[in-house]
C-alpha positions as CSV (number, residue, x, y, z in Angstrom):
1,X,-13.6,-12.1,8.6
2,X,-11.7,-8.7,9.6
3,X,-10.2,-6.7,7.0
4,X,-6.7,-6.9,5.6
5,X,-4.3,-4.4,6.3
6,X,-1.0,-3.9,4.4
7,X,1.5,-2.6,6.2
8,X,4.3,-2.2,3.5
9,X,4.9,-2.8,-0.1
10,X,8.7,-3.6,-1.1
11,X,9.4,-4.1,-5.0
12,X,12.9,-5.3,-6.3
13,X,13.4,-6.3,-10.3
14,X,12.3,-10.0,-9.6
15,X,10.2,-9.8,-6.8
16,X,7.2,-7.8,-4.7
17,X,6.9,-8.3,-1.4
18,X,3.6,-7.5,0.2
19,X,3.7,-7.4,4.4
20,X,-0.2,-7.8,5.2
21,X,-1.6,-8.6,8.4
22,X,-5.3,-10.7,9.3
23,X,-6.6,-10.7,12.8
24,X,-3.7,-9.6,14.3
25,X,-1.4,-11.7,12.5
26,X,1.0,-10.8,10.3
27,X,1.7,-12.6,6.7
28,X,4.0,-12.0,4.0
29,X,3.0,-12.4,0.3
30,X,5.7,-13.1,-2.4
31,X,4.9,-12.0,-6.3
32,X,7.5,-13.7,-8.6
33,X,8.4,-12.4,-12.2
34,X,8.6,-15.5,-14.2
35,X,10.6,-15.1,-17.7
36,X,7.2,-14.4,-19.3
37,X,7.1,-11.3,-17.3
38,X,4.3,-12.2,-15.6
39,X,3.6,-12.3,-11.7
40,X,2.8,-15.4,-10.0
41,X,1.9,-15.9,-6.2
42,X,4.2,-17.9,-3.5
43,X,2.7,-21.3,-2.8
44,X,1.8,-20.2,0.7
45,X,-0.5,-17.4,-1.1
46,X,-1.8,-19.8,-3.5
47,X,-3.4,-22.1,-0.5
48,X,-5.3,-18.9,0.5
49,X,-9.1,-19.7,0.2
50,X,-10.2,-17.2,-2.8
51,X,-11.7,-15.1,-0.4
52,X,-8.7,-14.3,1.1
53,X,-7.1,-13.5,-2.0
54,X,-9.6,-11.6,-3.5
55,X,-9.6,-9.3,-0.2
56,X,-5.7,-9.4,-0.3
57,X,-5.9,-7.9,-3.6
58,X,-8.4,-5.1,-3.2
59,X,-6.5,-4.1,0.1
60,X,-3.0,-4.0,-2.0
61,X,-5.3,-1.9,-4.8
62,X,-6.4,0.5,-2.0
63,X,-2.9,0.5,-0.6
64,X,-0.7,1.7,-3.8
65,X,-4.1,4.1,-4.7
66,X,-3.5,6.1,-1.2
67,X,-2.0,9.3,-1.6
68,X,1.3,9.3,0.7
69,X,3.1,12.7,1.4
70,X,6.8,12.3,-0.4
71,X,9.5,14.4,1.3
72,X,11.7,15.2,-1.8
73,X,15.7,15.0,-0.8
74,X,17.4,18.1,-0.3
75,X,19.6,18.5,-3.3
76,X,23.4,20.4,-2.3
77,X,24.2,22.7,-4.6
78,X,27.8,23.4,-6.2
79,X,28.2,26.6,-4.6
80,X,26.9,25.7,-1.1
81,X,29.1,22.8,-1.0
């Protein structure tokens, strides 16, 4: 089996969604917050063999563990403006 490779992360208050691709093909994985506040897999991620999610997890690990370069906004200052 290849290796997983996230391509992007998106987080919003009720939802992550993961972009991941496998052998050229390109998935998306849905995490919903349930009132509990815990995180719970779309069905579609849930019929995954556990292999696949247990390699879907350590790449998303390995993904938000990277070091990415953060280009900080230029801030205007009053007297520039």
């Amino acid at each position: 089996m290849n290796k997983i490779k996230i391509t992007d992360i998106r987080f919003s208050p009720k939802a992550i969604t993961i972009l991941w691709r496998l052998n050229g093909i390109g998935y998306a994985t849905m995490l919903y917050r349930h009132s509990d506040y815990s995180w719970h897999p779309d069905p579609g991620t849930r019929a995954c063999t556990p292999a696949v999610q247990e390699k879907l997890q350590k790449a998303v690990f390995a993904y938000l563990a990277e070091r990415r370069p953060y280009k900080k906004p230029r801030t205007v200052w009053f007297a520039e403006q």
